[in-house]
C-alpha positions in Angstrom: 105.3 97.7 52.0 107.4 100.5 53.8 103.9 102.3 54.1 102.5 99.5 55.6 105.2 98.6 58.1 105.0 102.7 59.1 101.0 102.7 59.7 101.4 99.4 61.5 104.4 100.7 63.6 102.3 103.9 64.2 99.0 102.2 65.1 101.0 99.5 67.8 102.7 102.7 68.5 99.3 104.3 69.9 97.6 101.2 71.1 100.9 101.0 73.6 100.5 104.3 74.5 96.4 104.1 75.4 97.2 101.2 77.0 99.8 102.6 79.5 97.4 105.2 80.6 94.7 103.4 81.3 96.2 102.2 85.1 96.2 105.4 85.9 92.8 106.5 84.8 91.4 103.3 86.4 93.4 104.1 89.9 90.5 104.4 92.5 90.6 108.6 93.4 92.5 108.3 96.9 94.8 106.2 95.5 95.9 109.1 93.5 95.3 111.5 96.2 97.4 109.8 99.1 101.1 110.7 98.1 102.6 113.7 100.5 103.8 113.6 103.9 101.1 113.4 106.7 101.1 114.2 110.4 100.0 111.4 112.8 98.8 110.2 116.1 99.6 106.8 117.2 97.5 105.6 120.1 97.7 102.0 121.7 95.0 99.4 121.7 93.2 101.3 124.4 93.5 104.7 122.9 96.0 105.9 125.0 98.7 108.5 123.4 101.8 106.4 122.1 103.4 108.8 119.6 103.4 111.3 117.1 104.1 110.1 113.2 105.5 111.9 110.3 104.6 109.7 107.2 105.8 110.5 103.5 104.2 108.4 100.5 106.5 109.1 97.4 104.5 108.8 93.9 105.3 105.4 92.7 105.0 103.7 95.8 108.1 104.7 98.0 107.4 105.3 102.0 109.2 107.4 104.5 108.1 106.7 108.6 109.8 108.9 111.4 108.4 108.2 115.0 108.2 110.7 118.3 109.6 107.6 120.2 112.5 106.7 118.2 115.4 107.7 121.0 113.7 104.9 123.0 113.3 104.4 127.0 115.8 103.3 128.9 114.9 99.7 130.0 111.7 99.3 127.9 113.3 99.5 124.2 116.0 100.6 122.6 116.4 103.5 120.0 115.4 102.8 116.3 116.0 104.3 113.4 113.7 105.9 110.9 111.6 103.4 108.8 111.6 103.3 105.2 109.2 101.2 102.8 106.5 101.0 100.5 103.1 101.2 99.8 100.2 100.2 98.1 96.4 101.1 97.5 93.1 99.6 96.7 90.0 99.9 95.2 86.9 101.7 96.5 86.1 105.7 96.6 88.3 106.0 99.3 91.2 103.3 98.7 91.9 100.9 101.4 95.9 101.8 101.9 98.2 99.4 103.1 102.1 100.4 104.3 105.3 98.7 105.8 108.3 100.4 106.7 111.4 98.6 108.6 113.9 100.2 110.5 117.1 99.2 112.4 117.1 99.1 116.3 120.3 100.6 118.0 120.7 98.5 121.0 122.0 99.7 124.4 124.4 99.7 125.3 125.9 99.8 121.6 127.3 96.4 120.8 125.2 94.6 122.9 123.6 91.4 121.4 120.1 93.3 121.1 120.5 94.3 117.4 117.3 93.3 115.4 114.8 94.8 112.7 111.9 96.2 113.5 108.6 96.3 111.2 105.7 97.9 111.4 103.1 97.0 109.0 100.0 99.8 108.5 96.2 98.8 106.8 93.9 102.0 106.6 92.1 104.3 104.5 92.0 108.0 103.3 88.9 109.8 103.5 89.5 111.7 100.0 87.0 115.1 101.7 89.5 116.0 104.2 92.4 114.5 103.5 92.9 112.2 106.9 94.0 108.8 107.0 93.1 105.9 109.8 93.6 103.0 110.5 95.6 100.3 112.5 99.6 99.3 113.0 101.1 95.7 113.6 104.6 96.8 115.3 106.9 93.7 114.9 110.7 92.9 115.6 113.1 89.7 114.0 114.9 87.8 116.2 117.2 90.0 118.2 121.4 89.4 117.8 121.6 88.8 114.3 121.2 91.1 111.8 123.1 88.8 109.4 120.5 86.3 109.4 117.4 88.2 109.8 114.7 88.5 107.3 112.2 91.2 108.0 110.7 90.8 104.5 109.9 87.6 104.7 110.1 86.4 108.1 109.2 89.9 110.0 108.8 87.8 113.6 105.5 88.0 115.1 102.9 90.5 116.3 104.3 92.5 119.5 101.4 95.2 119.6 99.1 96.5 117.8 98.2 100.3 117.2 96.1 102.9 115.7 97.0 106.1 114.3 94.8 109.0 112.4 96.7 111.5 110.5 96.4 114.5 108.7 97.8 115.9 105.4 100.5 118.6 105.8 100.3 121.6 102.9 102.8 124.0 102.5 101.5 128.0 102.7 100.0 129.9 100.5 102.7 132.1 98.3 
């Protein structure tokens, strides 16, 4: 009996085991190509120069955004913080990608009733030859004045602009 129970033990063991690595395996290819940090361009809706973009996609689905523009303009918006998020990936040879990242705004002047998240939520794909990524950005804010209240998860307010951006892998140097 305490053979059986081993062999039994051992094959559920196994099958667990297989099983657990099949995700991966099936993962489309620039699903498992996209994570690392990539340098963007963000243009507006008629492809004039926005910003520049550092994203970051962790393994496991963590996101890192930092944005050119983030110190604000004086009487257009106010200064934001860096966003942070996740991300996820389709099927297809490419992987359609989608990202959000929130981020606080810092109104001006500080301790104004301005205070709201912002959101900005990405769809695009990574063309697995080269490395780049494309695609579109839906910029969004919650309600301004109260942070307490807010819900950018949920309720993330709706769409203020939309946005493209193209982007390139960064790689460190050769040793």
């Amino acid at each position: 009996m305490q053979h059986l129970s081993r062999t039994l033990l051992s094959a559920v063991t196994l099958a667990a085991a297989a099983s657990a690595a099949l995700p991966a395996a099936a993962e489309p290819l620039g699903c498992r190509l996209l994570p690392g940090t990539y340098v963007t361009t963000i243009t507006d809706i008629e492809g004039v120069f926005a910003s520049r973009g550092i994203v970051t996609f962790a393994p496991g689905g963590g996101l890192l955004v930092t944005d050119s523009r983030q110190g604000g303009q004086t009487g257009v918006y106010d200064p934001f913080s860096a966003g942070q998020g996740a991300w996820s990936c389709g099927p297809g040879e490419a992987g359609g990608i989608a990202f959000s990242a929130i981020s606080l705004n810092f109104p001006t002047p500080p301790g104004s009733a301005g205070s709201n998240f912002g959101r900005v939520d990405y769809q695009g794909t990574l063309d697995t030859t080269d490395g780049a990524i494309s695609g579109t950005i839906s910029l969004r804010f919650s309600e301004a004045g109260d942070l307490e209240a807010a819900d950018p998860i949920s309720d993330p307010g709706a769409v203020l602009e939309t946005f493209s951006f193209e982007g390139r892998r960064l790689t460190a140097p050769e040793r």
